[in-house]
N, C-alpha and C positions, 0 to 999 in steps of 0.2 A: 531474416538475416540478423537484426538486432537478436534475436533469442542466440541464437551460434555462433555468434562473433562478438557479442559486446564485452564479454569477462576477457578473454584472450586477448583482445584489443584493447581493453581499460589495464591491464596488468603490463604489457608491450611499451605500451605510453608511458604511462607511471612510473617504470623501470628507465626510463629517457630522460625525466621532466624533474624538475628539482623541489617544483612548487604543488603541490597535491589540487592546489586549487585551480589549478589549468588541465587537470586531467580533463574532468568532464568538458571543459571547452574545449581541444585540442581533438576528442571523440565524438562530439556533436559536430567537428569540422568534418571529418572522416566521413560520417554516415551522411551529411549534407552532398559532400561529393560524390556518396555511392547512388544517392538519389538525386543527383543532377547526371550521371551518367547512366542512369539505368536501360536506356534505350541501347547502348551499344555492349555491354554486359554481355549479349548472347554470345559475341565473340571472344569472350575472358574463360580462358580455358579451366582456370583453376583463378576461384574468387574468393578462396579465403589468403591466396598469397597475393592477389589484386590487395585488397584490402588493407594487408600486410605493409604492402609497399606506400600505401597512401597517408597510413599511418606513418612511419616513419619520414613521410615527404611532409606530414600535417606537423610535426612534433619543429622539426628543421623550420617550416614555415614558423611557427609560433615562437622560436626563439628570434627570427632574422626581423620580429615585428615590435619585439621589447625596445622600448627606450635604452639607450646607454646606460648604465649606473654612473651616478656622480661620486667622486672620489669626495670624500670628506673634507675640506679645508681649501679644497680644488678651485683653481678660479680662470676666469679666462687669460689673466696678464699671466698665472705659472706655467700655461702650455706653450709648449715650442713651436715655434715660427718654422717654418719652411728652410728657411736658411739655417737655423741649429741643428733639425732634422739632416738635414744633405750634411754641414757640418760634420755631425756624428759620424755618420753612416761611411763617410769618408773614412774619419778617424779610424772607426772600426776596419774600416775596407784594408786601410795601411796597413794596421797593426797585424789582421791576420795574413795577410799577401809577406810580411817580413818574418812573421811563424813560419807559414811556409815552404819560403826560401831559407830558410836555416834545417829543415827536416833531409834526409839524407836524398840524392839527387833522385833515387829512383821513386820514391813516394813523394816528393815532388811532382816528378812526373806522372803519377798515376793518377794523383790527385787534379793535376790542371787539366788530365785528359779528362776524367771525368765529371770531375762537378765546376769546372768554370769552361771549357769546351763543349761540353755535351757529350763526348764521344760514350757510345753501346759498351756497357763492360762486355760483349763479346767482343766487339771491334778493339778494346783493350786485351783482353785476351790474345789475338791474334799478334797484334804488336808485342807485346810481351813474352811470346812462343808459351802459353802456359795457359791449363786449361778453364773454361767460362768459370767453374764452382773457385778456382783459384785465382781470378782475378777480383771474383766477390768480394770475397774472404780477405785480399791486398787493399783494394778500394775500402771496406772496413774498417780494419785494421789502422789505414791510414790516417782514415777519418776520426775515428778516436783517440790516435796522437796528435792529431793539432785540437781536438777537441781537450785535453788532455793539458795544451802546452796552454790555451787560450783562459783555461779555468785557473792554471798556475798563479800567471801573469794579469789576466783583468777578472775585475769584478763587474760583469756585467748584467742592469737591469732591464727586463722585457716587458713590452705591454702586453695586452691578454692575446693579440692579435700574432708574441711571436717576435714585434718588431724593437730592436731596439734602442730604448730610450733613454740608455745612462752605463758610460764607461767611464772606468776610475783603477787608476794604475798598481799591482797589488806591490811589482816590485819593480825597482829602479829601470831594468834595462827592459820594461816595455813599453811601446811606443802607443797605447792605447789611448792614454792621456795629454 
């Protein structure tokens, strides 16, 4: 198995991994778990895409095990409390809810159908008498006019995670700040 799978699997990784020096950790985890599950193997139809997939579950695992990176200059009194967090997140919640209420009444509508209702862009389709690829395409569309209108109007910064953690007004009439 290591003769036929370990260059394909070491390239797989490597192609994932940022640090060269976790390659071979990250394939000795792999092979460890191909040799803790060897007994049940007869049932793995295809064990070079068994393999495959453990890899990429092994590489996931080795990032979710890294320590945080410390920001540079970073300390515990300049990270946001709980309450600055909800704060923001508010702020921001207003600011785009009052974008979107300015956007024309029908993308409006499309938009609260589907990304703060949940509703199936089919089930919007239907409401809209227009077909699934054309509701897509609305929902889209939509979304990168207020994505559009929000980029205008705030300058906002993200943590790595996505979430974020600093809004700052670009021009007078937005309520971000």
């Amino acid at each position: 198995m290591w003769n036929e799978f370990s260059e394909r699997l070491r390239r797989e990784i490597a192609s994932r991994t940022a640090d060269p020096a976790s390659v071979d950790d990250v394939l000795q985890n792999v092979f460890l778990k191909l040799h803790q599950s060897a007994s049940g193997l007869s049932e793995v139809e295809n064990v070079g895409g068994w393999l495959h997939q453990v890899a990429r579950n092994a590489v996931i695992d080795h990032y979710r095990r890294q320590p945080r990176a410390e920001v540079p200059g970073a300390s515990i009194e300049s990270a946001s409390s709980e309450e600055e967090d909800a704060a923001l997140s508010k702020t921001v919640a207003d600011a785009v809810a009052c974008m979107l209420r300015g956007l024309p009444s029908e993308d409006e509508r499309v938009l609260t159908m589907a990304d703060m209702n949940g509703v199936k862009q089919k089930d919007i389709a239907e409401a809209l008498g227009i077909s699934l690829s054309g509701a897509k395409s609305r929902v889209q569309r939509v979304r990168e006019k207020l994505r559009s209108l929000v980029q205008e109007c705030c300058a906002l910064e993200f943590d790595r995670r996505g979430r974020v953690i600093a809004c700052e007004a670009k021009t007078d009439g937005c309520n971000c700040s």
